[in-house]
C-alpha positions as CSV (number, residue, x, y, z in Angstrom):
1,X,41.3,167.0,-227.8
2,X,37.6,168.2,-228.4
3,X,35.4,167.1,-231.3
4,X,35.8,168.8,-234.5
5,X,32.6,169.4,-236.3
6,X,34.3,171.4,-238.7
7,X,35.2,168.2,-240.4
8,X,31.8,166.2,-240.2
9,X,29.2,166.1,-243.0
10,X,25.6,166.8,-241.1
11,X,24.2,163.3,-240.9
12,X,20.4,163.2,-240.9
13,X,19.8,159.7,-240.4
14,X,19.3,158.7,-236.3
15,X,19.4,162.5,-235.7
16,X,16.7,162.6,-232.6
17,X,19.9,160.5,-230.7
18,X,22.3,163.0,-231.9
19,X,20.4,166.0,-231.1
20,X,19.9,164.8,-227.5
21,X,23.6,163.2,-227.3
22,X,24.7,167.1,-227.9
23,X,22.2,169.0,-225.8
24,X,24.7,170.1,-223.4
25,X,26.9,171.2,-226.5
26,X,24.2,173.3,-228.2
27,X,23.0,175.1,-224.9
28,X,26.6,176.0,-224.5
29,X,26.7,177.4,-228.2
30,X,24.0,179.1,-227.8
31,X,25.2,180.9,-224.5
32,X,28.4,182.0,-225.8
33,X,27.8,182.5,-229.8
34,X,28.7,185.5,-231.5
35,X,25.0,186.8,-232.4
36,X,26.5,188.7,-235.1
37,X,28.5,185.5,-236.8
38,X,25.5,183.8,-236.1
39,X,22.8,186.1,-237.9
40,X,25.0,186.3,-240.7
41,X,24.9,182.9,-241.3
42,X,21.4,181.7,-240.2
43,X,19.9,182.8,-243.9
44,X,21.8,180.5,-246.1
45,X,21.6,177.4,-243.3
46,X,18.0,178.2,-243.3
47,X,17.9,177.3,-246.9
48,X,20.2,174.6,-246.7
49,X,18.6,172.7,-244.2
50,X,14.9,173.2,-246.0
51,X,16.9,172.1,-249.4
52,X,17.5,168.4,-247.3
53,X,14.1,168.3,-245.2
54,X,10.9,168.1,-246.3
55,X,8.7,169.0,-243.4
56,X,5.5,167.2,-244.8
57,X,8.1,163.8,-244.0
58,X,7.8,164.6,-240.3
59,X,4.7,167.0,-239.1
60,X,6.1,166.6,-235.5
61,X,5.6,170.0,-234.4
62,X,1.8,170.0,-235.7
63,X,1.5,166.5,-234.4
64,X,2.7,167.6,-230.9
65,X,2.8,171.2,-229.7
66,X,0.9,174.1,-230.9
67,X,1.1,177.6,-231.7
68,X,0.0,180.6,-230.2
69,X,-2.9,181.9,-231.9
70,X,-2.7,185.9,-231.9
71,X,-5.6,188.3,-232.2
72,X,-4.6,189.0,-235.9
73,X,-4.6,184.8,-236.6
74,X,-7.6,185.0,-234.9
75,X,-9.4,187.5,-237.3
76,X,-7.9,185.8,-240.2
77,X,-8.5,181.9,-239.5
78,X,-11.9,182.4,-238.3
79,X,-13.0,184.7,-241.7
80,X,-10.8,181.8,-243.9
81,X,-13.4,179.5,-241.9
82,X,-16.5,181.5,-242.2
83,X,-16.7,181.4,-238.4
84,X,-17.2,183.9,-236.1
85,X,-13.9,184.5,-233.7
86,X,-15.6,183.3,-230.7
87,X,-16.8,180.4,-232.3
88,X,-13.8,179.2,-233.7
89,X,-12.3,179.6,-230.6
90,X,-14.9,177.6,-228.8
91,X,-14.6,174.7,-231.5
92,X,-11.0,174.6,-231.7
93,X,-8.7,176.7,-229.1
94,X,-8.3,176.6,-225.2
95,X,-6.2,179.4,-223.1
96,X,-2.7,178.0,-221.7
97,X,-0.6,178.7,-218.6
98,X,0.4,181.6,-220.1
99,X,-3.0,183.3,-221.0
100,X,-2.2,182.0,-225.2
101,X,-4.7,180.9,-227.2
102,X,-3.5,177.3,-228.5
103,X,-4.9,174.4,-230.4
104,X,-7.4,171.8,-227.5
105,X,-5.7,168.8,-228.4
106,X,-2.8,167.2,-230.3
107,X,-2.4,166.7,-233.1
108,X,-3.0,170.2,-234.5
109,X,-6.8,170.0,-236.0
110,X,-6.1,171.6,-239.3
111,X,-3.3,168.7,-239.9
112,X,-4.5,166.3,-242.4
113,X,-3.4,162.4,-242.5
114,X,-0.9,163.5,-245.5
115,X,0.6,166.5,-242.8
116,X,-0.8,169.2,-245.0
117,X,-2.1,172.3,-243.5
118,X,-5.7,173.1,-244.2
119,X,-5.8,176.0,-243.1
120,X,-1.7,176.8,-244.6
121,X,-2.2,179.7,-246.4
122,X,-4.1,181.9,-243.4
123,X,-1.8,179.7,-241.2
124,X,-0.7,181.0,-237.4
125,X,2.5,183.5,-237.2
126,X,4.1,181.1,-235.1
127,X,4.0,178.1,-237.3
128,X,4.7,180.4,-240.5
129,X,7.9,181.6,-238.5
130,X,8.4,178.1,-237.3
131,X,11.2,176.5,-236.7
132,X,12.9,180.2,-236.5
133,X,16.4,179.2,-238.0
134,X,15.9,182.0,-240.0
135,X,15.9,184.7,-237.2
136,X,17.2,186.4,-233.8
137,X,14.7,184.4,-231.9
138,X,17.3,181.0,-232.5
139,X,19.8,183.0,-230.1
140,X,17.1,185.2,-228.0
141,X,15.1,182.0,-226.6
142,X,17.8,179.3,-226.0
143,X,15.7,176.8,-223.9
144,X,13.0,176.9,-227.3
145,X,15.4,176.3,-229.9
146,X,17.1,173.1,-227.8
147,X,13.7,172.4,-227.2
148,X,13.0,172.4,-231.1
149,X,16.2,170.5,-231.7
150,X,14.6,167.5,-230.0
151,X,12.1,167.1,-232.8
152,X,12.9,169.3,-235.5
153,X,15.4,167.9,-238.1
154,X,16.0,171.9,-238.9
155,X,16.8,172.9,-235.9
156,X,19.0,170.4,-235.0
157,X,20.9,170.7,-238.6
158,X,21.1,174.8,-238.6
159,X,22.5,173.8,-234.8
160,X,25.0,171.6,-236.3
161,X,26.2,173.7,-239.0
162,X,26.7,176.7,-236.7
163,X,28.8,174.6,-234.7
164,X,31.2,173.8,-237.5
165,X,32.9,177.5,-237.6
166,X,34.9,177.9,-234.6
């Protein structure tokens, strides 16, 4: 007999274990899900999981990976700064494997000690969109949001709630 997850309670405590222990069980999900079900559903779990998880406990996406810095967050960082683009891109951004602009070095520069943004109100796209349990991309980009699971207490909750409705 499988596992029923329709019965469990989400458990937050120890959940980096539990995320990877059901890695295998999420990428099947994720492959088979009914994107319709799904989307229907992600607004609400969204909110539920943000009601249980304060992000400013953890930081571990700013602390560890970066966002993509687009030509509009360019424009709009840099004037929040009073810098011109190609300065602040010298001071704080390099080009990846994928011709992105992203942060030099981890963690995130704009991160304070108390994992508040300095820069959170001009903030990137991708970290305002972050950790995208509120949209398509959840079901469009499989390998990111099991990625996202590993370190995001979100993720891996929305993951876990889906998973109770057969």
């Amino acid at each position: 007999m499988g596992r029923r997850w329709e019965m469990e309670e989400i458990k937050l405590d120890n959940w980096q274990k539990r995320s990877a222990d059901h890695s295998k069980q999420y990428r099947q999900f994720l492959q088979k899900a009914d994107k319709n079900k799904v989307l229907k559903r992600l607004p609400a779990l969204h909110d539920e999981a943000f009601e249980k998880i304060n992000c400013l406990d953890c930081a571990a996406c700013c602390k560890n990976y970066s966002p993509r810095f687009k030509t509009p967050d360019l424009k709009r960082i840099s004037k929040h700064l009073k810098l011109k683009e190609g300065e602040f891109i010298e001071k704080y951004l390099r080009l990846d494997e994928d011709g992105d602009f992203v942060v030099k070095a981890s963690p995130c520069p704009f991160l304070g000690a108390d994992n508040y943004c300095s820069i959170y109100e001009v903030r990137p796209s991708d970290c305002e969109r972050f950790p995208y349990t509120n949209e398509d991309v959840l079901l469009k980009r499989p390998q990111i949001t099991q990625k996202n699971a590993s370190f995001c207490a979100a993720v891996y909750y929305v993951l876990e709630k889906l998973m109770t409705v057969k």
